[in-house]
C-alpha positions in Angstrom: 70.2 112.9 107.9 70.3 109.0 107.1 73.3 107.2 108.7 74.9 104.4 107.1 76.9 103.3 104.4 75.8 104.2 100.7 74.2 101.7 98.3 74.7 100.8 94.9 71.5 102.2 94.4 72.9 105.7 96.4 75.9 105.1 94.0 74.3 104.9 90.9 72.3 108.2 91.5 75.6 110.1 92.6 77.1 109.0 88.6 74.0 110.5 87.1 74.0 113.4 88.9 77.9 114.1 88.1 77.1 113.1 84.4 74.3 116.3 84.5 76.9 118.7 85.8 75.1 118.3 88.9 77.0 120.2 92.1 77.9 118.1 95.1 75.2 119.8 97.5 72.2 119.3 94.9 73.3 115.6 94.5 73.3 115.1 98.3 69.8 116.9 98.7 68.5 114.4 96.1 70.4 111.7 98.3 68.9 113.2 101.6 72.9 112.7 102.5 75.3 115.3 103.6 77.1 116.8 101.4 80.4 116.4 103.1 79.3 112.3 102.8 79.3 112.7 98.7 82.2 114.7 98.3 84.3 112.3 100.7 82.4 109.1 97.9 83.3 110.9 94.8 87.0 112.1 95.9 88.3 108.9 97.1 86.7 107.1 94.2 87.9 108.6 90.7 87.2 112.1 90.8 84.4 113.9 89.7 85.5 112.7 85.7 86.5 108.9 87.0 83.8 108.2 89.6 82.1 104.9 88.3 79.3 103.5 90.5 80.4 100.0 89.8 84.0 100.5 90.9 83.1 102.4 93.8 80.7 100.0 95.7 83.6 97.0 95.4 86.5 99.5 96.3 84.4 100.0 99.7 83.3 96.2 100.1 87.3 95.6 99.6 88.1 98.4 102.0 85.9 96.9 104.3 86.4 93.5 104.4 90.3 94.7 104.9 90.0 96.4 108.3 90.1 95.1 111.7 87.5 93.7 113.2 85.0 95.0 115.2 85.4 96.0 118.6 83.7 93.2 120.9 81.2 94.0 122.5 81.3 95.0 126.1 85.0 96.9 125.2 84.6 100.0 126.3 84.2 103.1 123.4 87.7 105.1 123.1 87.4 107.6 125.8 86.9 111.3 124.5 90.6 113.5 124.3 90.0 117.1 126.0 85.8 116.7 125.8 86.0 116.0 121.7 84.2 113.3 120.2 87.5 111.4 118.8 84.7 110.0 115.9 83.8 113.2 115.0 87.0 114.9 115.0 88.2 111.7 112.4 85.3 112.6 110.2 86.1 116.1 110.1 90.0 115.4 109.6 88.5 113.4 106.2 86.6 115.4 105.4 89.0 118.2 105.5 91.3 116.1 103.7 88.5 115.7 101.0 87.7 119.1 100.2 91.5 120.1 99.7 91.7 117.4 97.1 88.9 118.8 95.7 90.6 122.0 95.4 93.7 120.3 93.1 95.7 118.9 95.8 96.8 115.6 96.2 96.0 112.7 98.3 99.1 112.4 100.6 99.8 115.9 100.7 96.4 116.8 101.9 96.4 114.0 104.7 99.3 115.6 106.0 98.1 119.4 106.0 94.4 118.3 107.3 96.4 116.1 110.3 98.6 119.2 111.0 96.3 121.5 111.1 93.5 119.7 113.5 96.9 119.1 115.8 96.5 122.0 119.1 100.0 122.2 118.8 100.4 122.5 114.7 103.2 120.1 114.9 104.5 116.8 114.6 107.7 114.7 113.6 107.9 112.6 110.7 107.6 109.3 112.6 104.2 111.1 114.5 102.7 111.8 111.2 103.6 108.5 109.5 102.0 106.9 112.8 99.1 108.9 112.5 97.8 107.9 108.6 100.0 104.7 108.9 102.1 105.3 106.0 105.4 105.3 105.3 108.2 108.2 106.3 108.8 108.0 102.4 105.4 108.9 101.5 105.3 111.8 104.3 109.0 113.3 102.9 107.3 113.4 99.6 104.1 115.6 101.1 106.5 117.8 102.9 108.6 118.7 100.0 105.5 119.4 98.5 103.8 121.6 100.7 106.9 123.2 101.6 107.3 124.2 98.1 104.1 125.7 98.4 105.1 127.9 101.4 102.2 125.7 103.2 104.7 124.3 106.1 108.0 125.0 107.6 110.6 122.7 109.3 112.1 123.1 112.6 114.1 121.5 115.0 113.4 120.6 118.5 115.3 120.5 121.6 116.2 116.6 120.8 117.5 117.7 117.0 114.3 116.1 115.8 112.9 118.0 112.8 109.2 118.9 113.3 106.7 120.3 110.5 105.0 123.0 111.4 101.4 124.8 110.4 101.7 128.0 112.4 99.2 131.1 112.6 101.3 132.8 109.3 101.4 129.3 107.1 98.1 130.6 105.2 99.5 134.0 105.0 102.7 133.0 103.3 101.2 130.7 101.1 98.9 133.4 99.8 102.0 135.2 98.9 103.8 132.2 97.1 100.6 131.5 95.2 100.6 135.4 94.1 104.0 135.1 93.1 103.4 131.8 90.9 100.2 133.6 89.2 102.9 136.6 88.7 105.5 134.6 86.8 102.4 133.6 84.3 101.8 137.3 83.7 105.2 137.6 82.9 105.7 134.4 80.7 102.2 135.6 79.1 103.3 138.8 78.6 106.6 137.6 76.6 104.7 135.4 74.8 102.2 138.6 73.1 105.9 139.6 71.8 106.9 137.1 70.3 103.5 135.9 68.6 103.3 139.7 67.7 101.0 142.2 67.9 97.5 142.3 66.9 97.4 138.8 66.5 94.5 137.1 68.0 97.1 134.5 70.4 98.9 137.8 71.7 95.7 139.6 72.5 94.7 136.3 74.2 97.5 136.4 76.0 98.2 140.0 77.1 94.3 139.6 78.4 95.0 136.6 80.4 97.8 138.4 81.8 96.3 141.8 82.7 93.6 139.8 84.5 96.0 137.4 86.4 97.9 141.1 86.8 94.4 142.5 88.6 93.4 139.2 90.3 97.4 138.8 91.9 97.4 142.5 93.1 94.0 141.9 94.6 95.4 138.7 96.4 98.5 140.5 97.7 96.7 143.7 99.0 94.0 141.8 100.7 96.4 139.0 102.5 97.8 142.2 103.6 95.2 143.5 105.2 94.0 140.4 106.8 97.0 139.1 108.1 96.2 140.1 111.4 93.0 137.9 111.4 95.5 134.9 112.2 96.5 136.0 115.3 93.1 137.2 116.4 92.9 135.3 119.7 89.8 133.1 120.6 87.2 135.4 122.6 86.7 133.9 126.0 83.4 133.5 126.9 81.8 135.7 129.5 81.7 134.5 133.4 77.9 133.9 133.7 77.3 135.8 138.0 77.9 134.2 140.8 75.3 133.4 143.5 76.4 135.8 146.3 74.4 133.9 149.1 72.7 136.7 150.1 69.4 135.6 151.4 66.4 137.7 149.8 63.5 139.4 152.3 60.2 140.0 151.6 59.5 143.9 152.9 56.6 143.6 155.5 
C-alpha cells in the first residue's frame, strides 16, 4: 500500500466516489489506499454528506502547518512501550476512534472510549484522559456523561478518592442491554401511537410493523448478549511452550 499523505487529486476522487454511493473499501481499492486511511479522510472532514475535496486538502495543510516541528534529526525514535510500535498503536487508536464515529457517535465521546479501551488497565482519571487527547477536563466530563448514559463506562474511586472511568470486560455487555431497552421504549411509544392514529389506518399499520420488528430485532439482541456474555471473560490462550533441548548427545548405532 502507498504511504504518504493524500493529494488533492486522491481528494477529488474520494468526493466522486461518495457522490456514486460508492462504499469506503471500493473507494480505497480505486485509491490503492487502505481503507481504514479513507474512512479516517472522510470522518474527520464533513462526513460522508459534508466531505468536500476542497475543504479537506486546506483543513490538513492548516493541521499541518499547526503542529510541532519535526523531530531533529539524530533524536532518537520514541522507544517502543511493552514491544508495541507506539506509531502503530496511535494509528489504530484513530482509527478506532473513526469507525465509532462512523457508527453515529461523536467525536469526543469516541476519543475517549477508543483511548479507554486500548489502555491494559481499562482505566484512567479525568486529568489522564484530558492529558492523553490534550483537551480540556470540560470536554472529557461531557463524553463521560455521555457514555455513561449509554451504559458504555462506569465511575469509580480509587484508593486516593480520585474518580476513574472504567471500560471493564462487562461494559459491552451492559451496553447491549441499555441499547435493547432504548429500542424497547420505541416499540412501546410505536405501539401507542397505532391507538391513537386508529386502526386500519395506513400510519398505525406503519407503526405497529415498525414495532413488531424492533419487538423481534430487541428480543434477538437480549437473548444473544445472553448467551455470549461469557465470551468477555474468555481469557487469552497462552501459547504452547515450543521443547526444550534436553542435551542429550545423539549416537549413531555401529
Amino acid at each position: 500500500m502507498p504511504g504518504g499523505r493524500l493529494t488533492q487529486a486522491e481528494r477529488q476522487q474520494i468526493a466522486s466516489g461518495l457522490a456514486d454511493g460508492l462504499a469506503y473499501a471500493e473507494i480505497a481499492r480505486g485509491l490503492d489506499r487502505p481503507t481504514s486511511t479513507v474512512t479516517r479522510e472522510v470522518m474527520r472532514n464533513g462526513g460522508p454528506t459534508g466531505y468536500r475535496a476542497d475543504l479537506a486538502h486546506r483543513a490538513t495543510e492548516h493541521r499541518t502547518h499547526r503542529r510541532r516541528p519535526a523531530t531533529p534529526r539524530g533524536t532518537p525514535a520514541p522507544s517502543p512501550v511493552d514491544g508495541r510500535d507506539m506509531e502503530a498503536v496511535a494509528a489504530f487508536e484513530e482509527t478506532f476512534t473513526t469507525v465509532m464515529m462512523a457508527s453515529g457517535m461523536p467525536k469526543m465521546m469516541s476519543r475517549v472510549m477508543a483511548c479507554l479501551t486500548i489502555t491494559d488497565s481499562g482505566s484512567l482519571t479525568a486529568a489522564e484522559l484530558a492529558q492523553r487527547l490534550q483537551v480540556s477536563p470540560a470536554s472529557i466530563s461531557k463524553a463521560i456523561t455521555f457514555l455513561e448514559s449509554q451504559a458504555m463506562v462506569r465511575r469509580e474511586r480509587d484508593e486516593g478518592r480520585r474518580e476513574r472511568y472504567i471500560v471493564d470486560d462487562d461494559i459491552w455487555y451492559q451496553s447491549m442491554l441499555a441499547s435493547a431497552r432504548s429500542t424497547a421504549q420505541i416499540v412501546d411509544i410505536a405501539r401507542q401511537g397505532t391507538k391513537v392514529l386508529g386502526p386500519h389506518t395506513p400510519a398505525a399499520t406503519r407503526l405497529e410493523n415498525v414495532a413488531r420488528f424492533l419487538d423481534f430485532v430487541t428480543e434477538s439482541i437480549t437473548r444473544a448478549a445472553e448467551q455470549a456474555r461469557d465470551v468477555l471473560h474468555t481469557p487469552t490462550p497462552t501459547p504452547p511452550t515450543p521443547p526444550t533441548d534436553t542435551g542429550t548427545p545423539h549416537t549413531d548405532r555401529a
